[in-house]
Backbone and ligand atoms as CSV (ligand in chain L), in Angstrom:
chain,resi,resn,atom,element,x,y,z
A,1,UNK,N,N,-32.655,13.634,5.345
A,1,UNK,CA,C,-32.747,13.123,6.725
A,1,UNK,C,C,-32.257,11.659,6.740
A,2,UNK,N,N,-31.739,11.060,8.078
A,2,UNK,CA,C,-30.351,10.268,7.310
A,2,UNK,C,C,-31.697,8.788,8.496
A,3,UNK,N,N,-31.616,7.982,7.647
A,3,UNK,CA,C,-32.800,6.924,8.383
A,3,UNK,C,C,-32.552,5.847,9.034
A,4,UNK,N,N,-31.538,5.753,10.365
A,4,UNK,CA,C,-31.412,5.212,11.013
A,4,UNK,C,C,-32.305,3.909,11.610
A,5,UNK,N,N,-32.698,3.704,10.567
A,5,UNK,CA,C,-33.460,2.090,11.231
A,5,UNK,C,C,-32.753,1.709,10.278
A,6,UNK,N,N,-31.836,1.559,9.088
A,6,UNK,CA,C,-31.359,0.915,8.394
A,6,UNK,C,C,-29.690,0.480,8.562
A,7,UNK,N,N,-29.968,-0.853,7.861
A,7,UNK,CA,C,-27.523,-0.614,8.426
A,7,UNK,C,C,-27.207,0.391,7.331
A,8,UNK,N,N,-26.585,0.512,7.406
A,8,UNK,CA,C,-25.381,1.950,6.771
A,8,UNK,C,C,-24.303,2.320,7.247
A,9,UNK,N,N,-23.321,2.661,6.575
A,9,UNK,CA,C,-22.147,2.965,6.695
A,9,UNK,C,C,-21.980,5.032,7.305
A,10,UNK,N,N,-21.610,5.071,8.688
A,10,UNK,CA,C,-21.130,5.773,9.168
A,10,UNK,C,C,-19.812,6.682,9.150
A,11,UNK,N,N,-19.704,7.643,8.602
A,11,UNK,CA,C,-18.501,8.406,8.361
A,11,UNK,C,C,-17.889,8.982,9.486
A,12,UNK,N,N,-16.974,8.722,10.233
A,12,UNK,CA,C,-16.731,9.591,11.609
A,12,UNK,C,C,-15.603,10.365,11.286
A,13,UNK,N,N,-15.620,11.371,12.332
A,13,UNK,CA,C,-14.670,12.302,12.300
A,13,UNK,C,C,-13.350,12.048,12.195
A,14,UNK,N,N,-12.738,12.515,11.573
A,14,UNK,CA,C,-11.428,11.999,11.795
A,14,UNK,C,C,-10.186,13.408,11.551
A,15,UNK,N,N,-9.588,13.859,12.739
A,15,UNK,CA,C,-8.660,14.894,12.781
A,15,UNK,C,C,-7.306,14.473,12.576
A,16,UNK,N,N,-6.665,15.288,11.652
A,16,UNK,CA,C,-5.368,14.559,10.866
A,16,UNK,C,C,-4.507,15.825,10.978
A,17,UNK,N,N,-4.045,15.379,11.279
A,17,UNK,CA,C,-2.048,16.635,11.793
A,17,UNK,C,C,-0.770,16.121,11.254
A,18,UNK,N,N,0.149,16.897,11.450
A,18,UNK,CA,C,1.318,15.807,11.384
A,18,UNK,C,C,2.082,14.518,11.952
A,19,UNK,N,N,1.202,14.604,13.251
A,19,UNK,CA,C,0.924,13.380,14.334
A,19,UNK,C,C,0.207,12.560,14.202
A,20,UNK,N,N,-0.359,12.135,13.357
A,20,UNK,CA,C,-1.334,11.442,12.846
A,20,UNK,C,C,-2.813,11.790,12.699
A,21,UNK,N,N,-3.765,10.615,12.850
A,21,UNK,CA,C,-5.270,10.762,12.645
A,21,UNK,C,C,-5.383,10.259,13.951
A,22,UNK,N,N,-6.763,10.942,14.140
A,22,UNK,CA,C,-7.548,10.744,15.176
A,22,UNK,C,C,-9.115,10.918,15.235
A,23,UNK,N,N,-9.745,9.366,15.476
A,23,UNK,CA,C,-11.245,9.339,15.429
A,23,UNK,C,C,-12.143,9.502,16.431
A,24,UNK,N,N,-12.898,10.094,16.153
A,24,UNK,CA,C,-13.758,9.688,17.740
A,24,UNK,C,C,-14.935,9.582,17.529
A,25,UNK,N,N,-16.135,9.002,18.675
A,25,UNK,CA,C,-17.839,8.906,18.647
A,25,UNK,C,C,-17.826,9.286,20.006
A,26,UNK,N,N,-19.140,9.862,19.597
A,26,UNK,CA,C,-19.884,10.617,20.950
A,26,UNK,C,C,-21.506,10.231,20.645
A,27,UNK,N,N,-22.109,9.243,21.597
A,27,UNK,CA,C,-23.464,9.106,21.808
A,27,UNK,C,C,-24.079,10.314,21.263
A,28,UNK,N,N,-25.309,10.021,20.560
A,28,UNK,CA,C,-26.082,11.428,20.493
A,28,UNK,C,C,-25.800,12.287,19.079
A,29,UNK,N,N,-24.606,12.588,18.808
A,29,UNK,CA,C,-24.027,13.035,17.321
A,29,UNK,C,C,-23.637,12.120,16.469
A,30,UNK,N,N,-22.212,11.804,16.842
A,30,UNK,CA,C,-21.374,11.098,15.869
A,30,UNK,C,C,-22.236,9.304,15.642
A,31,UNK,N,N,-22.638,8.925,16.415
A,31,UNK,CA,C,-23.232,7.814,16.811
A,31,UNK,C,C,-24.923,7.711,16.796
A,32,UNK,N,N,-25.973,7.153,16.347
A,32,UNK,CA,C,-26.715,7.402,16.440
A,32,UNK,C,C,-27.865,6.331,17.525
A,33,UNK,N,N,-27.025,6.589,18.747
A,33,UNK,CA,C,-27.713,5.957,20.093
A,33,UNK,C,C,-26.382,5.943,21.112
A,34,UNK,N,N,-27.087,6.364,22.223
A,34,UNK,CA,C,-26.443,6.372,23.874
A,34,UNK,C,C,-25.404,5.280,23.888
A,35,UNK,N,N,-24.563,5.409,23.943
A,35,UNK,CA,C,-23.351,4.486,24.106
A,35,UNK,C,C,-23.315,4.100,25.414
A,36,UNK,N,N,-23.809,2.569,25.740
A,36,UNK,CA,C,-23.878,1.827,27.334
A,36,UNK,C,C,-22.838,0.881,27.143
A,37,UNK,N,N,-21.869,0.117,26.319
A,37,UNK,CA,C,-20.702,-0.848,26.134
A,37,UNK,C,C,-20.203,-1.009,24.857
A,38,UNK,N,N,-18.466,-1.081,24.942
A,38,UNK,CA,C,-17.884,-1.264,23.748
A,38,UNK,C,C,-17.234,-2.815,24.442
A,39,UNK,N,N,-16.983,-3.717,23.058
A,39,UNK,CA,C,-15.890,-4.845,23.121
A,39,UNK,C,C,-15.198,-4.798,21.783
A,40,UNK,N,N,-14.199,-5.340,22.137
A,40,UNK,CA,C,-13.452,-5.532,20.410
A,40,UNK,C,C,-13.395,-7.472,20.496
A,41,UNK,N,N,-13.136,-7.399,18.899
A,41,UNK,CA,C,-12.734,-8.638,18.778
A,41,UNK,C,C,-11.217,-8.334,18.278
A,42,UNK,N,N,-10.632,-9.637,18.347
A,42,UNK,CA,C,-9.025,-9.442,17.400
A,42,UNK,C,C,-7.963,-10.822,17.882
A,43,UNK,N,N,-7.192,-10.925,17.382
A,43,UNK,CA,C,-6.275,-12.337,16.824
A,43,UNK,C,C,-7.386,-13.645,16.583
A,44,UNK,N,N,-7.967,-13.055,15.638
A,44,UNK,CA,C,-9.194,-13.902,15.090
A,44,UNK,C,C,-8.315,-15.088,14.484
A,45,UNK,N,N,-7.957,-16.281,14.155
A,45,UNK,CA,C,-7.681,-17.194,13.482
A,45,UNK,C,C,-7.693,-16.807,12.154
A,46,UNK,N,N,-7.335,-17.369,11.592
A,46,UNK,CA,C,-7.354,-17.366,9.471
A,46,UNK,C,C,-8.343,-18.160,9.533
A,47,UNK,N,N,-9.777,-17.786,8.597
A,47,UNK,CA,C,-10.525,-18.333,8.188
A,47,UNK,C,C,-12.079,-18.949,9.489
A,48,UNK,N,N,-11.904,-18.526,10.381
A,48,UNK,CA,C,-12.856,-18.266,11.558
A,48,UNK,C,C,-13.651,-17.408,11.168
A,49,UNK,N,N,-14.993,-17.048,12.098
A,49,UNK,CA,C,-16.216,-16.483,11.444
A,49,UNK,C,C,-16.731,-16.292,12.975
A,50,UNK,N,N,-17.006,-14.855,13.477
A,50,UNK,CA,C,-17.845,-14.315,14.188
A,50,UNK,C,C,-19.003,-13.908,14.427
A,51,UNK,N,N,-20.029,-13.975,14.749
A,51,UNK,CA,C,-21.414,-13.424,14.947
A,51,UNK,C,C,-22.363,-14.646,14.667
A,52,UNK,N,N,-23.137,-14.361,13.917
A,52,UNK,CA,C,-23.700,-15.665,13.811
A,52,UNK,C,C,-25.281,-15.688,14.480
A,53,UNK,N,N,-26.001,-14.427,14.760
A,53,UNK,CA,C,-27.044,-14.079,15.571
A,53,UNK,C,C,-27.777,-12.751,15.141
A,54,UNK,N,N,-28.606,-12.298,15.806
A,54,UNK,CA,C,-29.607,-11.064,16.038
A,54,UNK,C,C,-29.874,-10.766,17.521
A,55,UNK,N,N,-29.930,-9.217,17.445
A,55,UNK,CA,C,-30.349,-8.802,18.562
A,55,UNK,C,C,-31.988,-8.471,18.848
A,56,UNK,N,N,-32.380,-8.334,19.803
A,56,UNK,CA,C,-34.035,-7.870,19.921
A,56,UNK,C,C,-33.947,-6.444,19.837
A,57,UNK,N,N,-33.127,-5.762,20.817
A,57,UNK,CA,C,-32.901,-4.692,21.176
A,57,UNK,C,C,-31.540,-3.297,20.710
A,58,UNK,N,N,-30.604,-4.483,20.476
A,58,UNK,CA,C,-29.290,-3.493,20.501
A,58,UNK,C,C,-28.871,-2.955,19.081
A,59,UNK,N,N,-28.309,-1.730,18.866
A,59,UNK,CA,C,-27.889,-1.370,17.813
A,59,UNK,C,C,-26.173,-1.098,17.910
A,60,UNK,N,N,-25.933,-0.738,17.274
A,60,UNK,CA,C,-24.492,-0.884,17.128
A,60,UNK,C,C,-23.611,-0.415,16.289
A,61,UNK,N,N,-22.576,0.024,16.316
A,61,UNK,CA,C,-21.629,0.470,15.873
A,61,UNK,C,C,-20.270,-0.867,15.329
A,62,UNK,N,N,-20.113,-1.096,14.067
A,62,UNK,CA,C,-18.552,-1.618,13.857
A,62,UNK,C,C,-17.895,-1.157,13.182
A,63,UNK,N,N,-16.227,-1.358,14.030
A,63,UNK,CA,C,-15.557,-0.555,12.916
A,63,UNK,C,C,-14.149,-0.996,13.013
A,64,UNK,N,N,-13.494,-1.714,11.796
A,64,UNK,CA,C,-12.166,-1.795,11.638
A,64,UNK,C,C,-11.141,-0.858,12.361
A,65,UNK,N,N,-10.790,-0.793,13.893
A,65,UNK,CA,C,-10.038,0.170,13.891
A,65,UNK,C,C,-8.442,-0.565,13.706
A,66,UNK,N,N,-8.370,-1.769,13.200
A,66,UNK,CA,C,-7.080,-2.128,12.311
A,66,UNK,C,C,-7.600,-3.277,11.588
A,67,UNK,N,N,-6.585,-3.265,10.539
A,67,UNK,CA,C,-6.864,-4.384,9.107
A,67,UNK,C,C,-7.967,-4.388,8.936
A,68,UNK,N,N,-8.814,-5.495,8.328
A,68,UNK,CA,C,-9.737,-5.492,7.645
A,68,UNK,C,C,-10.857,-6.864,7.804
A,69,UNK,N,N,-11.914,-6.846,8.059
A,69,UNK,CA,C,-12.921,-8.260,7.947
A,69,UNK,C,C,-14.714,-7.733,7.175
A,70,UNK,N,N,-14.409,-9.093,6.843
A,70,UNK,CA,C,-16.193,-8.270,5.949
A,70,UNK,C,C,-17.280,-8.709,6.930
A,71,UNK,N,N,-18.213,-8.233,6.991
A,71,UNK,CA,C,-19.692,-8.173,7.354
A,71,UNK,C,C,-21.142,-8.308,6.784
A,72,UNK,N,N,-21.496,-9.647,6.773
A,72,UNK,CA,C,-22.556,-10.395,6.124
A,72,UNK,C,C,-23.986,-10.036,6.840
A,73,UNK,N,N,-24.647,-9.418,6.344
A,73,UNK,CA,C,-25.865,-9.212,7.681
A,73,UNK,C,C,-27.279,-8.945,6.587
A,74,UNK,N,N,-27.838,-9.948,7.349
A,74,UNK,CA,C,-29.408,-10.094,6.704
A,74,UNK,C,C,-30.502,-9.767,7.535
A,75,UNK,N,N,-31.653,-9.227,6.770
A,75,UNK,CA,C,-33.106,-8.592,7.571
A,75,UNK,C,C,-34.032,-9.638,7.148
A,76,UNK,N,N,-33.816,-10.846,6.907
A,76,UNK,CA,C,-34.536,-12.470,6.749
A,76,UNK,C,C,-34.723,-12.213,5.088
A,77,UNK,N,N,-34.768,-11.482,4.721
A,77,UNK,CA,C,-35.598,-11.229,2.962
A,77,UNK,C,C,-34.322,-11.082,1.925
A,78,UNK,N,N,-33.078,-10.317,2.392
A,78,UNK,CA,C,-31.869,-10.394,1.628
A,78,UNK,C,C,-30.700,-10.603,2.561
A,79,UNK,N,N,-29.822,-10.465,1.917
A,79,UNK,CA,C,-27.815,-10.181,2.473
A,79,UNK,C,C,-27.538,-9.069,1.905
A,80,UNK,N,N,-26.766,-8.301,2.413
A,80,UNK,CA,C,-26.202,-7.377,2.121
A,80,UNK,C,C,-24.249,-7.952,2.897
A,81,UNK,N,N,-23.363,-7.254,2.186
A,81,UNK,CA,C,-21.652,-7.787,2.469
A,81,UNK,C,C,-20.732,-6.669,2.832
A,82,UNK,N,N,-20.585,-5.761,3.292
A,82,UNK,CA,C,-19.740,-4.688,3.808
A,82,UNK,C,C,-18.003,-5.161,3.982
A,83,UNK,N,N,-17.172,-4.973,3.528
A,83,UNK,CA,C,-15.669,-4.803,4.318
A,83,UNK,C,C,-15.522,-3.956,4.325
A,84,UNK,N,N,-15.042,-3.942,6.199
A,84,UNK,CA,C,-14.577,-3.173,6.599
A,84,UNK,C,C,-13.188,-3.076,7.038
A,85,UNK,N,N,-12.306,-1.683,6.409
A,85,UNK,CA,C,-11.145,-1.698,6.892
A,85,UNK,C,C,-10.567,-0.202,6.919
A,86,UNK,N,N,-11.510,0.943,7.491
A,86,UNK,CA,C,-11.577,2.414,7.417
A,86,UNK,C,C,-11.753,2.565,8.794
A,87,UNK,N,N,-10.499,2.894,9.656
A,87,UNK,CA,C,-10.798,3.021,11.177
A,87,UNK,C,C,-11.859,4.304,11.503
A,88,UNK,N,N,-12.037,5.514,10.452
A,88,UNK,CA,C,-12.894,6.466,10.367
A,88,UNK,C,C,-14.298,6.152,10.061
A,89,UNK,N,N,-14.787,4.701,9.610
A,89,UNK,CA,C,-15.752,4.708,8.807
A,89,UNK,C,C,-16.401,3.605,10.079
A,90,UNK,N,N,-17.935,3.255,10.344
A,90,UNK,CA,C,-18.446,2.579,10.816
A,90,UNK,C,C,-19.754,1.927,10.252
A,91,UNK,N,N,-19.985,0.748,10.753
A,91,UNK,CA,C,-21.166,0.276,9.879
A,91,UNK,C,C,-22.160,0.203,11.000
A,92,UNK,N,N,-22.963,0.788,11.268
A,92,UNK,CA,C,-24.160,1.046,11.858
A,92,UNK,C,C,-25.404,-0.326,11.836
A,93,UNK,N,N,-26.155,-1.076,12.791
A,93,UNK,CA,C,-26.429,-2.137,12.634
A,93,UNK,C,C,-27.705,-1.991,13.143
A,94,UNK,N,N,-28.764,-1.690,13.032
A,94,UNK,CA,C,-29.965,-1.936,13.986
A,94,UNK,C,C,-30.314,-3.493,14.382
A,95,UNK,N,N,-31.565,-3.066,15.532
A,95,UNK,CA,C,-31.999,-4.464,16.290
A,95,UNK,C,C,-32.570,-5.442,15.147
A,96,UNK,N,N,-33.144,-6.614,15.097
A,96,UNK,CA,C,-33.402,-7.759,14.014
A,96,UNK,C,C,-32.271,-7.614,12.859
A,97,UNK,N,N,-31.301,-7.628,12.686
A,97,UNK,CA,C,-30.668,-7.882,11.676
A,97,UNK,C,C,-29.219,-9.240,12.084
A,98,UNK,N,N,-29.873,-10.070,11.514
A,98,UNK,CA,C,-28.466,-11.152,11.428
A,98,UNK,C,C,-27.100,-10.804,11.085
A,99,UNK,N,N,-26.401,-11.092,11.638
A,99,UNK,CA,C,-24.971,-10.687,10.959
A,99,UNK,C,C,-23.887,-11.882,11.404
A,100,UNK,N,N,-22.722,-11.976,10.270
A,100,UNK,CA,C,-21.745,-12.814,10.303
A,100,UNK,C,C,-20.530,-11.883,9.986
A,101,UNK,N,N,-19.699,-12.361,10.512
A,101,UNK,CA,C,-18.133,-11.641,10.575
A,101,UNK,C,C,-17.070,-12.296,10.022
A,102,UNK,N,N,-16.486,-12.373,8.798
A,102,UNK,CA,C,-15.304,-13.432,8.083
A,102,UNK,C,C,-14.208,-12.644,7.423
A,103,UNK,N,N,-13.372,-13.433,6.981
A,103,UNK,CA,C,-12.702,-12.844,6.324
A,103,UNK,C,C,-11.726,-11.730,6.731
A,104,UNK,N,N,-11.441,-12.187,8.099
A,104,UNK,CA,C,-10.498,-11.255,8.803
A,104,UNK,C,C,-8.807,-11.110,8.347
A,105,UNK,N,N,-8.439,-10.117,8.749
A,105,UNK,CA,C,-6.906,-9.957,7.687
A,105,UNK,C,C,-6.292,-10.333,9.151
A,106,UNK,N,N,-5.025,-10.449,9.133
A,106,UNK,CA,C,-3.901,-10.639,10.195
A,106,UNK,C,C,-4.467,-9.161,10.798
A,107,UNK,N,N,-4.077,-9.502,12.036
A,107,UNK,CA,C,-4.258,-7.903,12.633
A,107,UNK,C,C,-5.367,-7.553,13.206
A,108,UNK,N,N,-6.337,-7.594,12.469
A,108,UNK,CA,C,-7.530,-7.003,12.265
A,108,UNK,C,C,-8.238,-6.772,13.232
A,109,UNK,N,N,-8.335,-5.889,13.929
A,109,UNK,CA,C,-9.559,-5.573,15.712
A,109,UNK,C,C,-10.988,-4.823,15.220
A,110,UNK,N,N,-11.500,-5.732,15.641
A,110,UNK,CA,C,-13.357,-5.181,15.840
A,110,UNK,C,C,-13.644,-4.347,16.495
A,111,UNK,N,N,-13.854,-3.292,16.802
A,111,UNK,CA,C,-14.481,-2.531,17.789
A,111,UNK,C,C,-15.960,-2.553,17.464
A,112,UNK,N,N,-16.787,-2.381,18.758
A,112,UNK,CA,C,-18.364,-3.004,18.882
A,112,UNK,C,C,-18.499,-1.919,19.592
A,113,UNK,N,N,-19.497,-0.847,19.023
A,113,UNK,CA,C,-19.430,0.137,20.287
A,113,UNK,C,C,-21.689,-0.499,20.324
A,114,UNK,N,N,-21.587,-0.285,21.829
A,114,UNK,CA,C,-23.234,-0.728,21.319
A,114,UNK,C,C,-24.447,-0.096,22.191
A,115,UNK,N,N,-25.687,-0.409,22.490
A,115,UNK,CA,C,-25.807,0.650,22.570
A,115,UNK,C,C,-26.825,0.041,23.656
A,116,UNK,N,N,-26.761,-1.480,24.037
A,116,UNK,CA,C,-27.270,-1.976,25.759
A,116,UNK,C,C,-26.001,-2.930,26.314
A,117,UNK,N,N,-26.343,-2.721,27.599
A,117,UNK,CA,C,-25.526,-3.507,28.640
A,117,UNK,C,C,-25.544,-5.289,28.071
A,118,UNK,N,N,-24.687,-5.987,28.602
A,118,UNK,CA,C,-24.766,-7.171,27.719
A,118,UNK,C,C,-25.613,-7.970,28.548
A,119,UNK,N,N,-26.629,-8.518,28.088
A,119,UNK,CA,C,-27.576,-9.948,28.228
A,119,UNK,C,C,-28.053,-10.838,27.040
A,120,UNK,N,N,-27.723,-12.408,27.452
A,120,UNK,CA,C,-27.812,-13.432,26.485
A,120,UNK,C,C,-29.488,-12.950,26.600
A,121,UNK,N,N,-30.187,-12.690,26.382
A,121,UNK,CA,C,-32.062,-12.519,26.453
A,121,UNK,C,C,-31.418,-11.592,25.415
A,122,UNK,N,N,-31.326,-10.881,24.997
A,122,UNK,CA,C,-31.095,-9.770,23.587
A,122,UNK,C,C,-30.562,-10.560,22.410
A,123,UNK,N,N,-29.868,-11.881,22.288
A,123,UNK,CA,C,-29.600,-12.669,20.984
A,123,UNK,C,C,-30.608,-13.678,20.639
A,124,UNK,N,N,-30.978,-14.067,19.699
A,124,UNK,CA,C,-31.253,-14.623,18.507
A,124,UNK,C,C,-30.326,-15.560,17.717
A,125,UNK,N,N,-29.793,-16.583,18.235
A,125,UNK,CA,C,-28.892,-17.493,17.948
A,125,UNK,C,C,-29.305,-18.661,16.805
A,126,UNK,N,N,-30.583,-18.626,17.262
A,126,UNK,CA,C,-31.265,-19.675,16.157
A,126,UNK,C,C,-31.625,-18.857,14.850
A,127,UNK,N,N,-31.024,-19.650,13.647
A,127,UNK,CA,C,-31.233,-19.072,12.512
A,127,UNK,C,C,-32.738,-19.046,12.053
A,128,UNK,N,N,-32.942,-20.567,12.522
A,128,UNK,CA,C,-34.805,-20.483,11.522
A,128,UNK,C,C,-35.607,-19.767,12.675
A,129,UNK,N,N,-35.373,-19.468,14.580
A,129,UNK,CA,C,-36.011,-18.214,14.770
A,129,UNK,C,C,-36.205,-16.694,14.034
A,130,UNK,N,N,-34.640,-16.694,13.847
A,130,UNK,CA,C,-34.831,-15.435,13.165
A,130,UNK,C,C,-35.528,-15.408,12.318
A,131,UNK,N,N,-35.288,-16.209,11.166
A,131,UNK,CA,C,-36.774,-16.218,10.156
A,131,UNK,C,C,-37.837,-15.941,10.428
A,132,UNK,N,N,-38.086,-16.956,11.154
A,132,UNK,CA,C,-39.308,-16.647,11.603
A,132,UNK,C,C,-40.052,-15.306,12.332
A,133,UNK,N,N,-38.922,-14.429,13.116
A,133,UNK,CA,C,-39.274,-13.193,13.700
A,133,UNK,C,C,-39.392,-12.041,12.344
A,134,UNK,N,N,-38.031,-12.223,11.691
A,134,UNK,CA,C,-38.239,-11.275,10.734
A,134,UNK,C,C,-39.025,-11.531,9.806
A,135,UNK,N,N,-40.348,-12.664,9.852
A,135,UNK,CA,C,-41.390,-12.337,8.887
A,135,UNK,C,C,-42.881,-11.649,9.060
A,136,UNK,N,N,-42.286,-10.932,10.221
A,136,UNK,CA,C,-43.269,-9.657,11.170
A,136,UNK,C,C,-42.776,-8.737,11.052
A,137,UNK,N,N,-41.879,-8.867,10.439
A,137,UNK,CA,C,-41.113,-6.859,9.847
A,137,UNK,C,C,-41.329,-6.834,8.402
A,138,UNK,N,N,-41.090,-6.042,7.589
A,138,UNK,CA,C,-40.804,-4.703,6.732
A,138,UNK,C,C,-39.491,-5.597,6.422
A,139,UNK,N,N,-39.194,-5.602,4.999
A,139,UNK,CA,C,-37.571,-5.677,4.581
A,139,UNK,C,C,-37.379,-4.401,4.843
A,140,UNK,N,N,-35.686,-4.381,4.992
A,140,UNK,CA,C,-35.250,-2.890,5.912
A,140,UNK,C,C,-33.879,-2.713,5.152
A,141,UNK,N,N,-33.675,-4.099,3.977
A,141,UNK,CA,C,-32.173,-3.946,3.793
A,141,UNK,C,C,-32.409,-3.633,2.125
L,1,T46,C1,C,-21.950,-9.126,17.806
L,1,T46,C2,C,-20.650,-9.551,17.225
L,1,T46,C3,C,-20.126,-8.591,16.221
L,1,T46,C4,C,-19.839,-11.174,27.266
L,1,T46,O1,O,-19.772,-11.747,28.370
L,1,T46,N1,N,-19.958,-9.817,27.211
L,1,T46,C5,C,-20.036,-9.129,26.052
L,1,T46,O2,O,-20.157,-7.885,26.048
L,1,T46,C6,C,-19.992,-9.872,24.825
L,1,T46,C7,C,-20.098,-9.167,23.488
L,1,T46,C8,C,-19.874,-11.231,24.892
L,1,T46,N2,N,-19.790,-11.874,26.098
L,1,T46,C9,C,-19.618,-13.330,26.116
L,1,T46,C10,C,-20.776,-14.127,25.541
L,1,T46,C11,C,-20.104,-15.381,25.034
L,1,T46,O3,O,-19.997,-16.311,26.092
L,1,T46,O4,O,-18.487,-13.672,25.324
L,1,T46,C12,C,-18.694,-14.913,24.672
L,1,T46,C13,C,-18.482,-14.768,23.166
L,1,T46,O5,O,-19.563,-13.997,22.610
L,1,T46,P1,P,-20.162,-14.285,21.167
L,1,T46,O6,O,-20.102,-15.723,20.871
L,1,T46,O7,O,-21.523,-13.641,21.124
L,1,T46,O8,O,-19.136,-13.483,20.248
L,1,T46,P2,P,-19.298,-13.085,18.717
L,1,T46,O9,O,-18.004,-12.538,18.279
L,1,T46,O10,O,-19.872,-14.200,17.931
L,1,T46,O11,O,-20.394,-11.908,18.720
L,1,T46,C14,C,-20.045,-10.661,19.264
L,1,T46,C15,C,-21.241,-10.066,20.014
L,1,T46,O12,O,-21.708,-11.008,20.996
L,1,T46,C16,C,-22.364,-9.713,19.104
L,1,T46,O13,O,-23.269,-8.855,19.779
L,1,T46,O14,O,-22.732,-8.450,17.160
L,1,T46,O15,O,-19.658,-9.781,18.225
């Protein structure tokens, strides 16, 4: 049984012909929460760094759907480092977990599929808050 309160790496479908590949998510299966907004990131600078926060509420989906950037994300107790650059593959993110975004290749687009409508009240911008929240959880990483 696959334990979705944790980040983990998501395998998605991916249909391959002589026309190429093709991925998809669907709330509910492929995804594990109701899909309410996607954003991408992309023409990130060389050497720039995205995220930088926690959510209260939102979980999330990322996924290289071109080139490549790694993903730094902590539950206050460790780090864990993901690159991603598998437009089939997604890294799955639950609510309280910090995350940073670096190391982007030329190219490289974020897709954010997530899983609430956007409000600044759902981030966690302050680092020593977060500490401080995540020392009312469970390590999770
Ligand atoms: C995350 C990482 C991976 C909106 O108005 N609507 C939106 O849906 C989003 C995502 C952002 N914004 C505004 C809020 C800020 O004024 O766009 C501006 C830039 O957002 P932020 O500085 O949060 O961007 P990142 O790349 O640091 O973080 C984003 C997401 O906000 C965050 O949830 O996990 O990408």
């Amino acid at each position: 049984m696959t334990d979705f309160t944790k980040p983990q790496i998501i395998q998605l479908p991916k249909i391959h012909d002589l026309r190429g590949n093709l991925t998809f998510v669907q709330g509910g299966s492929t995804i594990p929460f109701e899909l309410k907004r996607a954003y991408w990131i992309y023409d990130v600078p060389a050497g720039e760094e995205r995220g930088g926060h926690s959510h209260h509420e939102m979980s999330q989906l990322l996924i290289a759907v071109g080139g490549s950037f790694d993903v730094n994300i902590s539950d206050g107790y460790s780090w864990r480092s993901f690159t991603l650059n598998r437009p089939f593959e997604g890294l799955f993110i639950p609510p309280g977990i910090w995350r940073t975004l670096d190391n982007f290749s030329s190219g490289a687009v974020c897709l954010s599929l997530v899983s609430n409508e956007f409000t600044e009240d759902d981030y966690v911008r302050d680092y020593e808050d977060f500490k401080r929240l995540s020392q009312l959880r469970e390590p999770i990483l």
